[in-house]
C-alpha angles and dihedrals in degrees: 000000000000114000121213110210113211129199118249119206108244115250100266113232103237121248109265111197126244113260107255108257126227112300113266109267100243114234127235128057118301119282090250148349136207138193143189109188144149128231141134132289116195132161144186114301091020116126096218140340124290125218112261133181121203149195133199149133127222113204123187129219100181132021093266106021133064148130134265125197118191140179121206135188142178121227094186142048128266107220113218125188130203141145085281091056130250144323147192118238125200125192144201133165139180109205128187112193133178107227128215113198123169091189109036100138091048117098081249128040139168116214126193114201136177123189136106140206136176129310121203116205128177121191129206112194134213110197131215119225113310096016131106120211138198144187117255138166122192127179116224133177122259133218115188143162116213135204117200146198131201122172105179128208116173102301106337117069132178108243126194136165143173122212136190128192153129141248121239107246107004112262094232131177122230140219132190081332094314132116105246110172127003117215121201106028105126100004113181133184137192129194135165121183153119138317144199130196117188 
């Protein structure tokens, strides 16, 4: 007997898929940023700044442009000094800013922004001799430029700005019927704290 020896096809090994590789970063800057952070609020007529904290986002709406709301507050008093002796000047704002940012999806970036809102500021006085003083608030509107900061991490960053501006109109202090002492222009803030980006 002759035996024909036929080939047999080799058991194939079966197709394992590859495993799935980290998700794509997604360019662009992140879809928004917040920040708590402390810094210093002065103005015209003040004898020295004053220690703030602040809150605010930043939200983007094209790779380079974006908006940025912020409330800021001082925790101390402003001491300004006129004729008619000194007060104590307290400060908020609410600011709203369009941002520009060339290098908003970088780990650093530098932002320009222009906008304004509305300051509130309060004044306690305390009178020289032959002056009465009160206590008054007033709200005003507010016009600033800002220049800001942001280094990222993962998803903490360190965020700081300056910011510039002036109260309209001018919050000013008055004795005997004349103008003794003019608060917000210019009007000026520092801050520097801490991000976070989802």
């Amino acid at each position: 007997d002759k035996t024909l020896h036929l080939p047999s096809a080799g058991k194939e090994k079966p197709n394992t898929p590859e495993a799935p590789g980290p998700p794509p970063k997604p360019n662009g800057p992140p879809p928004f940023t917040t920040w708590l952070g402390i810094g210093a609020i002065t103005s015209s007529d003040a004898s020295g700044p004053g220690p703030m904290v602040s809150v605010g986002a930043r939200v983007p709406f094209s790779p380079m442009f974006g908006v940025e709301a912020a409330a800021s507050s001082g925790f101390g008093w402003l001491k300004v000094q006129s004729v008619a002796g000194s007060s104590e000047v307290s400060m908020q704002a609410l600011t709203l800013h369009a941002i520009l940012d060339p290098w908003a999806d970088l780990p650093a970036s530098l932002s320009f922004g222009l906008g304004g809102g509305i300051a509130y500021a309060s004044a306690l006085g305390q009178p020289s001799e032959g002056y009465a003083s009160h206590y008054d608030s007033t709200t005003v509107g507010l016009f600033t430029a800002r220049i800001g900061g942001i280094l990222r991490g993962s998803n903490l960053s360190l965020v700081a700005y300056v910011e510039p501006g002036i109260f309209a109109p001018p919050v000013t202090r008055s004795a005997s019927g004349t103008e003794a002492a003019r608060v917000g222009r210019p009007w000026f803030s520092g801050m520097i704290g801490l991000g976070f980006s989802p």
